[in-house]
mmCIF file of the N, C-alpha and C atoms, coordinates in Angstrom:
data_MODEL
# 
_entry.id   MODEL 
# 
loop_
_atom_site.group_PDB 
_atom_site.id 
_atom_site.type_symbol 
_atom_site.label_atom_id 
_atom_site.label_alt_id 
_atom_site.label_comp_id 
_atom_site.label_asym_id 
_atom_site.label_entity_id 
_atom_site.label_seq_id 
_atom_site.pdbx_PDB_ins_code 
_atom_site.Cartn_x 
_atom_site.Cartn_y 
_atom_site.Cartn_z 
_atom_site.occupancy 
_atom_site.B_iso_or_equiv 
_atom_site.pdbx_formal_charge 
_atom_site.auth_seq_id 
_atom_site.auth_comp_id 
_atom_site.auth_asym_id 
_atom_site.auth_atom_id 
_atom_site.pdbx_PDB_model_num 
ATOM 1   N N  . UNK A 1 1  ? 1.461   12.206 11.407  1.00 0.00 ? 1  UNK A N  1 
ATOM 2   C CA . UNK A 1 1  ? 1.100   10.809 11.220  1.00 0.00 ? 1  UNK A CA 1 
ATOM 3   C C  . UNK A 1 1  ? 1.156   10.475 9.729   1.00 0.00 ? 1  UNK A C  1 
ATOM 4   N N  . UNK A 1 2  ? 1.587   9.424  9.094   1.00 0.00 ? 2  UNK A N  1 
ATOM 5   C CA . UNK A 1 2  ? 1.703   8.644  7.989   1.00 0.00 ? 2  UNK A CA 1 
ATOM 6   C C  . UNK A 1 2  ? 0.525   8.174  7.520   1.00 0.00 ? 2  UNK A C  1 
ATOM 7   N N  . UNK A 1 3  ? -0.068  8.801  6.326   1.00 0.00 ? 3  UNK A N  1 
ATOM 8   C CA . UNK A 1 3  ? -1.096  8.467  5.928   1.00 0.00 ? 3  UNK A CA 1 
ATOM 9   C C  . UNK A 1 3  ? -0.758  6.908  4.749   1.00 0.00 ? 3  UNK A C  1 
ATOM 10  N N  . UNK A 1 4  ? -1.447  6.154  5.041   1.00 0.00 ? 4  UNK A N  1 
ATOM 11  C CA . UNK A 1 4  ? -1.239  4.960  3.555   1.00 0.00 ? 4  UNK A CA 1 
ATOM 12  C C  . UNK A 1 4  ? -2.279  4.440  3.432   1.00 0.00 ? 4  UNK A C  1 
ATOM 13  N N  . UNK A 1 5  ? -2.913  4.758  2.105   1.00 0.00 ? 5  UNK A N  1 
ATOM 14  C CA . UNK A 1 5  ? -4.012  4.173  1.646   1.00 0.00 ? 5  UNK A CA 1 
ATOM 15  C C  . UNK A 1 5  ? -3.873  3.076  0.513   1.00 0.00 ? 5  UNK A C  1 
ATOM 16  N N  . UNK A 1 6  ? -4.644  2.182  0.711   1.00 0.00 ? 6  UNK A N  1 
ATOM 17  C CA . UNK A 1 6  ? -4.532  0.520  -0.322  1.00 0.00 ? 6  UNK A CA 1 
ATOM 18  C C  . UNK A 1 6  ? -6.168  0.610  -1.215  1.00 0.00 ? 6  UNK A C  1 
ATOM 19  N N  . UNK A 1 7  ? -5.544  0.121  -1.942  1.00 0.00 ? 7  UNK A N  1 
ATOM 20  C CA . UNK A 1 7  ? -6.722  -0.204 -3.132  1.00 0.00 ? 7  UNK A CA 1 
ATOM 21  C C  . UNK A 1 7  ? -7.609  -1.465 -3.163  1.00 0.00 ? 7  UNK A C  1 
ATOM 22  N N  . UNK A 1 8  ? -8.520  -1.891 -2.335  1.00 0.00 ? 8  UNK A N  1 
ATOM 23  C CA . UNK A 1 8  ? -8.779  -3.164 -2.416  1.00 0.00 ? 8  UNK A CA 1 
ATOM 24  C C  . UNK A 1 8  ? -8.923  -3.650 -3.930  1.00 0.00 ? 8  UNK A C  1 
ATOM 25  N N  . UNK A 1 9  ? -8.907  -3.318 -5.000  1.00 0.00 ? 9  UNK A N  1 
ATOM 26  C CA . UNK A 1 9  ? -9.059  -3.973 -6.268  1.00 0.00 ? 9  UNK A CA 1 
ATOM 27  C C  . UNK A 1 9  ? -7.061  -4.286 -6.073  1.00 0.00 ? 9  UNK A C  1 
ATOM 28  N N  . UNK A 1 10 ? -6.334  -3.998 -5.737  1.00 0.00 ? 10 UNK A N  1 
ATOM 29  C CA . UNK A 1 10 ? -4.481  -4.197 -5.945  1.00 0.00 ? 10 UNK A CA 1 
ATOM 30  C C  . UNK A 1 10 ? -4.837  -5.266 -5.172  1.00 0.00 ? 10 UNK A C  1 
ATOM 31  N N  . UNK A 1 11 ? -5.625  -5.803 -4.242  1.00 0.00 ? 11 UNK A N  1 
ATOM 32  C CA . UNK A 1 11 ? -5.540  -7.020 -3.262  1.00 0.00 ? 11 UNK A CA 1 
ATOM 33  C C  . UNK A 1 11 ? -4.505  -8.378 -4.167  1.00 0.00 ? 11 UNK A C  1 
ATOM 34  N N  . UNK A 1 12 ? -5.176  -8.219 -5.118  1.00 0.00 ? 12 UNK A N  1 
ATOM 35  C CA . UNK A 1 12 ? -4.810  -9.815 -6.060  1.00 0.00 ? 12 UNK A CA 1 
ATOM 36  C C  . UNK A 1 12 ? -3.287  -9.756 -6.527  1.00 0.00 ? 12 UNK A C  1 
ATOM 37  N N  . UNK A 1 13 ? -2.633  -8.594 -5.736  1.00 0.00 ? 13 UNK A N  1 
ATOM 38  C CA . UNK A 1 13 ? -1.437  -8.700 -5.656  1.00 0.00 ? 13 UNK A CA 1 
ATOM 39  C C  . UNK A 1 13 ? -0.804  -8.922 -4.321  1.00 0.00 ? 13 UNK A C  1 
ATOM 40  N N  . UNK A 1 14 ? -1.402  -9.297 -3.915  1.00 0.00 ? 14 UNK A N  1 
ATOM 41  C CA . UNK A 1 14 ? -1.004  -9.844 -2.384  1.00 0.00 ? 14 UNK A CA 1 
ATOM 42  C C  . UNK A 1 14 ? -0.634  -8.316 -1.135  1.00 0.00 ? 14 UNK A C  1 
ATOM 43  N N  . UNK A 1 15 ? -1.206  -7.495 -1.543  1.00 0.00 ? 15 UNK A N  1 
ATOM 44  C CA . UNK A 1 15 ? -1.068  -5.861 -1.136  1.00 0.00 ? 15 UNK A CA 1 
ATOM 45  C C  . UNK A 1 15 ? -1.976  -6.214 0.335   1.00 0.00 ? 15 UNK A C  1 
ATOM 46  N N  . UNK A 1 16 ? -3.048  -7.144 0.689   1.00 0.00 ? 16 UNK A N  1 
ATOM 47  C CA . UNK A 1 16 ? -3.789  -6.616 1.636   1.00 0.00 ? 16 UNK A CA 1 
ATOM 48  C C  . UNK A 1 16 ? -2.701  -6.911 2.894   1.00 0.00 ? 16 UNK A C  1 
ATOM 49  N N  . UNK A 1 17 ? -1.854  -8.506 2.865   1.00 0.00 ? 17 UNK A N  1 
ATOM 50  C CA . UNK A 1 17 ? -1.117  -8.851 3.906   1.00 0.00 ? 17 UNK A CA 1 
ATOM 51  C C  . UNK A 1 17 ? -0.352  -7.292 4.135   1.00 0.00 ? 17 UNK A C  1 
ATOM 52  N N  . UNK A 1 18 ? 0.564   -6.639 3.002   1.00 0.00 ? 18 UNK A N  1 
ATOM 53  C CA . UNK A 1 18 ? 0.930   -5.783 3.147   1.00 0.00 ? 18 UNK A CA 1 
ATOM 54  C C  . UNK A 1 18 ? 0.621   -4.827 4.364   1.00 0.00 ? 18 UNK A C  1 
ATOM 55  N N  . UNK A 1 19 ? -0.880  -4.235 3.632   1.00 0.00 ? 19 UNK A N  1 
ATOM 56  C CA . UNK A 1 19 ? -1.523  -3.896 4.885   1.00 0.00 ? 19 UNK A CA 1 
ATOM 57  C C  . UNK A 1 19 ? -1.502  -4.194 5.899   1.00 0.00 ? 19 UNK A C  1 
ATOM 58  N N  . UNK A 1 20 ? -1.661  -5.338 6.565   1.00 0.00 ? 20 UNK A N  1 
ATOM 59  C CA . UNK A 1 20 ? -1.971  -5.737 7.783   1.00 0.00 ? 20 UNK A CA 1 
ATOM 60  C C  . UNK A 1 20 ? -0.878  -5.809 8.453   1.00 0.00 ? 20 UNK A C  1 
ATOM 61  N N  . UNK A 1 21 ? 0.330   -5.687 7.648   1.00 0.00 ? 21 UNK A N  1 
ATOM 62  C CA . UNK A 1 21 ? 2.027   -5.946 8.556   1.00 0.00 ? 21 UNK A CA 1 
ATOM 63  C C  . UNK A 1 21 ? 1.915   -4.615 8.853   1.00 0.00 ? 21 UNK A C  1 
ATOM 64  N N  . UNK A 1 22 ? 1.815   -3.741 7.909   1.00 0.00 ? 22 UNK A N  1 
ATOM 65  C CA . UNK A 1 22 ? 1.847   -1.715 8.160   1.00 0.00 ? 22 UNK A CA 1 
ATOM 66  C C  . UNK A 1 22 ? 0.927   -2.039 9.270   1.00 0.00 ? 22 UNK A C  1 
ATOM 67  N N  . UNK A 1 23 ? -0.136  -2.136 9.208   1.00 0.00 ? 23 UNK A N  1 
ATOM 68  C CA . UNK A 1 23 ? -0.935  -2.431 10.696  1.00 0.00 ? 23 UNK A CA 1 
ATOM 69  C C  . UNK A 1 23 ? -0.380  -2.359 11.874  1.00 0.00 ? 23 UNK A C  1 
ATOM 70  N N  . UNK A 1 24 ? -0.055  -3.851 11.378  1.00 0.00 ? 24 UNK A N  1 
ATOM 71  C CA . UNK A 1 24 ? 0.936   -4.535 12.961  1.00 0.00 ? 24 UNK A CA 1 
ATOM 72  C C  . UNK A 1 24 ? 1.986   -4.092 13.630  1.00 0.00 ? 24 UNK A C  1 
ATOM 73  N N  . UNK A 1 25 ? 2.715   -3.534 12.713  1.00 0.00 ? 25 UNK A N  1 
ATOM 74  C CA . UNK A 1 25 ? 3.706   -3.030 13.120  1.00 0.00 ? 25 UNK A CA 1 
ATOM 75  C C  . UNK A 1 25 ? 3.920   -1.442 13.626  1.00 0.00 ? 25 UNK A C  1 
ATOM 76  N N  . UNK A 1 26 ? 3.427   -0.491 12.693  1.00 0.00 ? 26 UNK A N  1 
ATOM 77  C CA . UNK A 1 26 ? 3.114   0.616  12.731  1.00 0.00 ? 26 UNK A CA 1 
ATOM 78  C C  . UNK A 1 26 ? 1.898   1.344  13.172  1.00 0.00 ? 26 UNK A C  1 
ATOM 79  N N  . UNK A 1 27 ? 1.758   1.263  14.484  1.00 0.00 ? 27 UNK A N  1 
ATOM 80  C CA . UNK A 1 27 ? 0.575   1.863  15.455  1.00 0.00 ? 27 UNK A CA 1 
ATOM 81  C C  . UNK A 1 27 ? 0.765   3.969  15.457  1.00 0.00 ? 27 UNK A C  1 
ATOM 82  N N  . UNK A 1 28 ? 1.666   4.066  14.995  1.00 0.00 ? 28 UNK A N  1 
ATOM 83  C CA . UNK A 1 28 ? 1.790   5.585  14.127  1.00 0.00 ? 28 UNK A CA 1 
ATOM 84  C C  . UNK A 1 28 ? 1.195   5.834  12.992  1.00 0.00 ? 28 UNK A C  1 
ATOM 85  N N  . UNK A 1 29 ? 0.960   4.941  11.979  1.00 0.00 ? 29 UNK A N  1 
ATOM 86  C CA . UNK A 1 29 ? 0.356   5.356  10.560  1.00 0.00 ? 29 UNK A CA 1 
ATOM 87  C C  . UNK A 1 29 ? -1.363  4.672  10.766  1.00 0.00 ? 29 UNK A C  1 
ATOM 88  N N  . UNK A 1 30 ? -1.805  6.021  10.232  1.00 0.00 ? 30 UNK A N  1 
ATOM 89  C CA . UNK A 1 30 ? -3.254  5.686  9.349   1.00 0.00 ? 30 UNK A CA 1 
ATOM 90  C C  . UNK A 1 30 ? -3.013  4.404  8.426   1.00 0.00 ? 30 UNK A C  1 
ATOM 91  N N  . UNK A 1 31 ? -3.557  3.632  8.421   1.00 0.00 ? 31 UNK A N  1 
ATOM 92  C CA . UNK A 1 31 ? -3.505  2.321  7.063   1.00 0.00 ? 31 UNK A CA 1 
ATOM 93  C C  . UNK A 1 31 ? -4.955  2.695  6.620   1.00 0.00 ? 31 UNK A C  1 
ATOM 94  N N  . UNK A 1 32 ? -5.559  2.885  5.693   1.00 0.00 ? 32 UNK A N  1 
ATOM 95  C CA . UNK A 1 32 ? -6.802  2.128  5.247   1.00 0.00 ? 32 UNK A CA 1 
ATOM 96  C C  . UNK A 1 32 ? -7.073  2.167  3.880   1.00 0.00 ? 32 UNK A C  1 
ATOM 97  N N  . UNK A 1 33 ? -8.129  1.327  3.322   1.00 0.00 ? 33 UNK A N  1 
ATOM 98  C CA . UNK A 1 33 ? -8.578  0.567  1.945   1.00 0.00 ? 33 UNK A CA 1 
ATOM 99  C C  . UNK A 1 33 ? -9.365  1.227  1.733   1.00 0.00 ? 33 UNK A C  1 
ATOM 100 N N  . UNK A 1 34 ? -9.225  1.064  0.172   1.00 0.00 ? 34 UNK A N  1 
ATOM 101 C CA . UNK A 1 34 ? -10.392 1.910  -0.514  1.00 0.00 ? 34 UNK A CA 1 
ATOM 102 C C  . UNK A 1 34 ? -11.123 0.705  -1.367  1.00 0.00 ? 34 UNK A C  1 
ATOM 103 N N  . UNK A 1 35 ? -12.320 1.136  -2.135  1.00 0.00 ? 35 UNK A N  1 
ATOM 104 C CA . UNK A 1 35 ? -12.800 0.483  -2.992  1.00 0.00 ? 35 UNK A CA 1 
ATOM 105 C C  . UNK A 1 35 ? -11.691 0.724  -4.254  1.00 0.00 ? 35 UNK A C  1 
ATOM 106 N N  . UNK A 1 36 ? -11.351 2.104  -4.793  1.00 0.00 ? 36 UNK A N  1 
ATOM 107 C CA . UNK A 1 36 ? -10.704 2.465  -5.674  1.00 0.00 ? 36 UNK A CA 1 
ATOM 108 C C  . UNK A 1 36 ? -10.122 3.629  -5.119  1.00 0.00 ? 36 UNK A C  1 
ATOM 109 N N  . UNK A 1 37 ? -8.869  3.775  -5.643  1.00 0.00 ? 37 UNK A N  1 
ATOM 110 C CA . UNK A 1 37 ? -8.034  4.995  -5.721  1.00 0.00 ? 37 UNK A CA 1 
ATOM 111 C C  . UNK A 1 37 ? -7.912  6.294  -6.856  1.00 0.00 ? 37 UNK A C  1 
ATOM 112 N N  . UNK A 1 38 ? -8.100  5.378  -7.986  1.00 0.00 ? 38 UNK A N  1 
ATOM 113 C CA . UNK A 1 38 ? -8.185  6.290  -8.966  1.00 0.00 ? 38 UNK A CA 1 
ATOM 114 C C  . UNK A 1 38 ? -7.299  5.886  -9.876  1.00 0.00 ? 38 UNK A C  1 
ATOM 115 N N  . UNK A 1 39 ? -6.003  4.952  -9.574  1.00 0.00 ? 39 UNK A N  1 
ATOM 116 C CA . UNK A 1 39 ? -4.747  4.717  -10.164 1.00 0.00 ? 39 UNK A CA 1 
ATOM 117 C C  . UNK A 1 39 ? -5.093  3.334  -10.872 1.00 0.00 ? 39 UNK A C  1 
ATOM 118 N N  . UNK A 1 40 ? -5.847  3.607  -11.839 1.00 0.00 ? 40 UNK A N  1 
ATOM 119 C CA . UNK A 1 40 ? -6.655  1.743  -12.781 1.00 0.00 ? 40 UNK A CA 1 
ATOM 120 C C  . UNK A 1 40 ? -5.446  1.859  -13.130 1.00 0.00 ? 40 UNK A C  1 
ATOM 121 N N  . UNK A 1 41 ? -4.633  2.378  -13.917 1.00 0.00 ? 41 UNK A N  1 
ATOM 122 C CA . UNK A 1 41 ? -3.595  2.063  -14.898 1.00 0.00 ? 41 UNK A CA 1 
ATOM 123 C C  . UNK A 1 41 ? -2.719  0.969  -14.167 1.00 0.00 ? 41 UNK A C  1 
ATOM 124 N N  . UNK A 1 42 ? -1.918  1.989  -13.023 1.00 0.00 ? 42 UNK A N  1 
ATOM 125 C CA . UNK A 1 42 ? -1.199  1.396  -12.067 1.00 0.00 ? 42 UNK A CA 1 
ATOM 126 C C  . UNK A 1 42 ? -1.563  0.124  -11.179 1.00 0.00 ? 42 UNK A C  1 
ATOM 127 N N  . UNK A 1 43 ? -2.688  0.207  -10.766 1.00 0.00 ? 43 UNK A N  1 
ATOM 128 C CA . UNK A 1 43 ? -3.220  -1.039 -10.231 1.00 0.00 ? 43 UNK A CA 1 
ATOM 129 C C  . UNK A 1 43 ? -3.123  -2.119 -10.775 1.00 0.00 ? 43 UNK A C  1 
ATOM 130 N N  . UNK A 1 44 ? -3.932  -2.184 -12.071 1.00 0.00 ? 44 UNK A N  1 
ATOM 131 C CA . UNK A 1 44 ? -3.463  -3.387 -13.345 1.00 0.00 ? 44 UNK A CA 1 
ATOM 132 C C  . UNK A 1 44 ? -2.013  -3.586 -13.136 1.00 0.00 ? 44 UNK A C  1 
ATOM 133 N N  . UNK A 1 45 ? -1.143  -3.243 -12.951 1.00 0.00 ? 45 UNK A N  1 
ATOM 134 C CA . UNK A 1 45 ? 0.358   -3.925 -13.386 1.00 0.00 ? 45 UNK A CA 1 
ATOM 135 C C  . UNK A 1 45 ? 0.874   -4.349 -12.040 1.00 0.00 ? 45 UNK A C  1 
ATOM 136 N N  . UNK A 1 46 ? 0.905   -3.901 -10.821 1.00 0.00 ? 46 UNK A N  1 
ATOM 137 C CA . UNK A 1 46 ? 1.489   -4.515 -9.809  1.00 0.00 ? 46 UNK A CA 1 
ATOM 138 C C  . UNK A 1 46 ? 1.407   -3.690 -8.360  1.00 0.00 ? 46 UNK A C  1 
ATOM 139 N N  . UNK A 1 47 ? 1.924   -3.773 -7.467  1.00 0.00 ? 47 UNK A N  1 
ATOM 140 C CA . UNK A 1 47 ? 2.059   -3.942 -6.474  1.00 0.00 ? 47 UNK A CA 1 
ATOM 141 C C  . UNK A 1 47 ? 2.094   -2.350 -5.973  1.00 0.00 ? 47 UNK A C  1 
ATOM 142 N N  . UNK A 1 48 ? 1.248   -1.352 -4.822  1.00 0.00 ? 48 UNK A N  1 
ATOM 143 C CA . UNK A 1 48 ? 1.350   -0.084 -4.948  1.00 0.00 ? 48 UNK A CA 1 
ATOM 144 C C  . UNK A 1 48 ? 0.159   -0.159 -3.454  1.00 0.00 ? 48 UNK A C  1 
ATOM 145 N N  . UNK A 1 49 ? 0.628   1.571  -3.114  1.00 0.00 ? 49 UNK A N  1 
ATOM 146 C CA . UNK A 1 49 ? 0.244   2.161  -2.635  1.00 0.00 ? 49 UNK A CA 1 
ATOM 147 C C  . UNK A 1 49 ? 0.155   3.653  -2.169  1.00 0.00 ? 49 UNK A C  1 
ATOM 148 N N  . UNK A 1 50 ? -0.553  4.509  -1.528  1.00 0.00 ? 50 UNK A N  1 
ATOM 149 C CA . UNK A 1 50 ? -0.439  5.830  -1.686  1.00 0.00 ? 50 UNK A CA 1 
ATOM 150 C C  . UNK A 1 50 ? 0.172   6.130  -0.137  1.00 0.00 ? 50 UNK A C  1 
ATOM 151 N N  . UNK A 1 51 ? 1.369   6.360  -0.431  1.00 0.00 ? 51 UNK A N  1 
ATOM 152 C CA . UNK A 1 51 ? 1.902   6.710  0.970   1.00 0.00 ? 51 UNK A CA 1 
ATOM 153 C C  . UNK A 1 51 ? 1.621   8.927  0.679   1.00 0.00 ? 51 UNK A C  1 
ATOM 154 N N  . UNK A 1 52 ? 1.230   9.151  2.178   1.00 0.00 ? 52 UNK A N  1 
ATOM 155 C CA . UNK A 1 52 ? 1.045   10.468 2.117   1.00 0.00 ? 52 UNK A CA 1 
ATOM 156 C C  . UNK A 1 52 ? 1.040   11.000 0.564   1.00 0.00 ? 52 UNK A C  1 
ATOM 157 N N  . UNK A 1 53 ? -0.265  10.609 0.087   1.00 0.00 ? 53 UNK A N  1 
ATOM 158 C CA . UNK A 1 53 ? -0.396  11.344 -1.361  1.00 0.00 ? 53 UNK A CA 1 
ATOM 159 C C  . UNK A 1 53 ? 0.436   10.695 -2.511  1.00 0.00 ? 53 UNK A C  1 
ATOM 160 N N  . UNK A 1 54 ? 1.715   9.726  -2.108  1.00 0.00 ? 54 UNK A N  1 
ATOM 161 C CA . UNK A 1 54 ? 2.570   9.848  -2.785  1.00 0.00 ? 54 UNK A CA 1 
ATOM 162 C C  . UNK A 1 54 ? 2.424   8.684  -3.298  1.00 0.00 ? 54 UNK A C  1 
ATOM 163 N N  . UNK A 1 55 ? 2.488   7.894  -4.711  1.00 0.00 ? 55 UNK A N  1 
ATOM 164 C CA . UNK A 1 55 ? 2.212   6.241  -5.360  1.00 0.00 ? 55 UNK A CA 1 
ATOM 165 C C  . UNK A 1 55 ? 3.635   6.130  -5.207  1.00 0.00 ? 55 UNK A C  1 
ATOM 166 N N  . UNK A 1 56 ? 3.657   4.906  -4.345  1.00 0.00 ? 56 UNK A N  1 
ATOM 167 C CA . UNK A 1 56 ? 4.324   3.885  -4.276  1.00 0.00 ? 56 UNK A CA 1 
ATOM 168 C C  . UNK A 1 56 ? 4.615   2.718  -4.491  1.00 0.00 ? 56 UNK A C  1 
ATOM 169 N N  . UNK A 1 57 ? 5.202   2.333  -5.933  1.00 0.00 ? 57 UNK A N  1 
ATOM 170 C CA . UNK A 1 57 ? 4.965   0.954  -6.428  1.00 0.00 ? 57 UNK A CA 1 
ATOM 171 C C  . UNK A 1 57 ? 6.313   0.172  -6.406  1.00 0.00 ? 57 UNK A C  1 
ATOM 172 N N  . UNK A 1 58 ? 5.947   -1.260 -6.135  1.00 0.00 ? 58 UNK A N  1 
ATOM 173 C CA . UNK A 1 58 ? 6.917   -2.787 -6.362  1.00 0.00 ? 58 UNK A CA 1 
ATOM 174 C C  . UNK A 1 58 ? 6.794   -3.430 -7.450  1.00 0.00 ? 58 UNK A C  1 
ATOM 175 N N  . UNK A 1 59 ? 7.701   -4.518 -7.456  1.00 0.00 ? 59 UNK A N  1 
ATOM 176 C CA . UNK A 1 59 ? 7.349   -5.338 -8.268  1.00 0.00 ? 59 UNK A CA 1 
ATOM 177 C C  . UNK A 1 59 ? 6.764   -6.576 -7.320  1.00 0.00 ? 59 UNK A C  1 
ATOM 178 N N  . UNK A 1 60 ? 7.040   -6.647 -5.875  1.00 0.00 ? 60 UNK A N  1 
ATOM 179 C CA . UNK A 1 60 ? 6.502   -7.726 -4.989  1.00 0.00 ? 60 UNK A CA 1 
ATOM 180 C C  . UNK A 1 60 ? 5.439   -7.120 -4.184  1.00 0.00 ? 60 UNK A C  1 
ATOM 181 N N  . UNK A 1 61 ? 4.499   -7.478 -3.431  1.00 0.00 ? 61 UNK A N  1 
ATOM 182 C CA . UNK A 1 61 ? 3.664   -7.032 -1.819  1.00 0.00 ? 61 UNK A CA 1 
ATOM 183 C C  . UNK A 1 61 ? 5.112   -6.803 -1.122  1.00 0.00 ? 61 UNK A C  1 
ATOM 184 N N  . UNK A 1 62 ? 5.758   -7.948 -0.703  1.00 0.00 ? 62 UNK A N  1 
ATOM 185 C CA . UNK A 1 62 ? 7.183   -7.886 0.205   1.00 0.00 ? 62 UNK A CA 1 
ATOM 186 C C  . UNK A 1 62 ? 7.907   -6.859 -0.258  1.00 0.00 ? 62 UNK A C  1 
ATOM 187 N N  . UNK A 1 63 ? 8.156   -6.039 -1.159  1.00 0.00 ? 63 UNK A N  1 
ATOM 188 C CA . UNK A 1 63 ? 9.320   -5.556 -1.814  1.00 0.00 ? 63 UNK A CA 1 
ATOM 189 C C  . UNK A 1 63 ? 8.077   -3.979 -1.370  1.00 0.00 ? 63 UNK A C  1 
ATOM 190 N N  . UNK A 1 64 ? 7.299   -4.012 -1.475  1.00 0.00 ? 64 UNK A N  1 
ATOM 191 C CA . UNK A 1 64 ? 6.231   -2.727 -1.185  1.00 0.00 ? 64 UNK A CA 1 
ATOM 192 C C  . UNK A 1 64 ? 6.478   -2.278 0.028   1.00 0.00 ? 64 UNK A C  1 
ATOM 193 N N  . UNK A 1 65 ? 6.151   -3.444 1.279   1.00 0.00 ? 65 UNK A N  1 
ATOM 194 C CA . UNK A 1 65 ? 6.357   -2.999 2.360   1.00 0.00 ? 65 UNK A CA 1 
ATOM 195 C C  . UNK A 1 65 ? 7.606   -2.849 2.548   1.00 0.00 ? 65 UNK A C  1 
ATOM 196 N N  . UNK A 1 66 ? 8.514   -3.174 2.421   1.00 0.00 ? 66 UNK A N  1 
ATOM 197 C CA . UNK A 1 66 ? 9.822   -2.867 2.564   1.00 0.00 ? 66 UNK A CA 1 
ATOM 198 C C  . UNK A 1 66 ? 10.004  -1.433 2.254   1.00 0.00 ? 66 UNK A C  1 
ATOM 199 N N  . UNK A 1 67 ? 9.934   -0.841 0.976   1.00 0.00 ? 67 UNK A N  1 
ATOM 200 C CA . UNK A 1 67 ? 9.842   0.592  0.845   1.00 0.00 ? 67 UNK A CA 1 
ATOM 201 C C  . UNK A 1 67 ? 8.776   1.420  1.266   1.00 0.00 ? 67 UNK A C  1 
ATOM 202 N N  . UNK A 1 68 ? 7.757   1.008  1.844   1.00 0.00 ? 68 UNK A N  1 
ATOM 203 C CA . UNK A 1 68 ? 6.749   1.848  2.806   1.00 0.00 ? 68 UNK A CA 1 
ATOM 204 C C  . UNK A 1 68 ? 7.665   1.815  4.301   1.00 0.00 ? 68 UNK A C  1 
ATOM 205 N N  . UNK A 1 69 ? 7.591   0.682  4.644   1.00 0.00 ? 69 UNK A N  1 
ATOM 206 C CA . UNK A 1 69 ? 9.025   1.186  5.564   1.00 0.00 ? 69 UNK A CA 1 
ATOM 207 C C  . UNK A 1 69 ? 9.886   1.698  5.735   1.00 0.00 ? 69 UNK A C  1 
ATOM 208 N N  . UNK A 1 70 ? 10.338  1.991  4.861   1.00 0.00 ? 70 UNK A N  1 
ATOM 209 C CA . UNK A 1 70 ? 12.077  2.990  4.924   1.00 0.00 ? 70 UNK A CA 1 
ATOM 210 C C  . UNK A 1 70 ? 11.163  4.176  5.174   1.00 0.00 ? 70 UNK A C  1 
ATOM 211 N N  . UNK A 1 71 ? 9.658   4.870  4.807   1.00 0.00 ? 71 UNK A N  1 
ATOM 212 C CA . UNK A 1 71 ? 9.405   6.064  4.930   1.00 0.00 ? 71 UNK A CA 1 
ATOM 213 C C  . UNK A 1 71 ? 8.563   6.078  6.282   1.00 0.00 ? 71 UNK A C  1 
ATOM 214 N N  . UNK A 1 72 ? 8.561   5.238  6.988   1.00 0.00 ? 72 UNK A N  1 
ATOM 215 C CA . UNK A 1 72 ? 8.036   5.246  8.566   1.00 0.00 ? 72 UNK A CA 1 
ATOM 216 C C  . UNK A 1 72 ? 8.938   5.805  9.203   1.00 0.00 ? 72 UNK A C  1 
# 
């Protein structure tokens, strides 16, 4: 199973919809939010998430899920 964890502080990059499409769509992956991840640096600049361990960053939310997808 596909682990992906979100940062609720990345929200203000439009990351939570993100979430909720990985949701919707993907009834195979773990999705869930954290308060923090650990990644302040990364968070500050844009668009990310931790697919299986791994940071995954955009420059869009749309452009995020798109490449969290290719690894579903």
């Amino acid at each position: 199973m596909t682990e992906i964890n979100f940062c609720e502080n990345n929200f203000t990059f439009g990351t939570e919809k993100t979430m909720k499409k990985l949701k919707d769509n993907f009834t195979n992956a773990d999705v869930t939010v954290a308060s923090c991840l650990g990644y302040c640096g990364d968070c500050a600049v844009g668009p990310y998430a931790l697919v299986n361990d791994e940071l995954i960053q955009a420059g869009t939310a749309d452009e995020l899920f798109e490449r969290i997808k290719t690894m579903m």
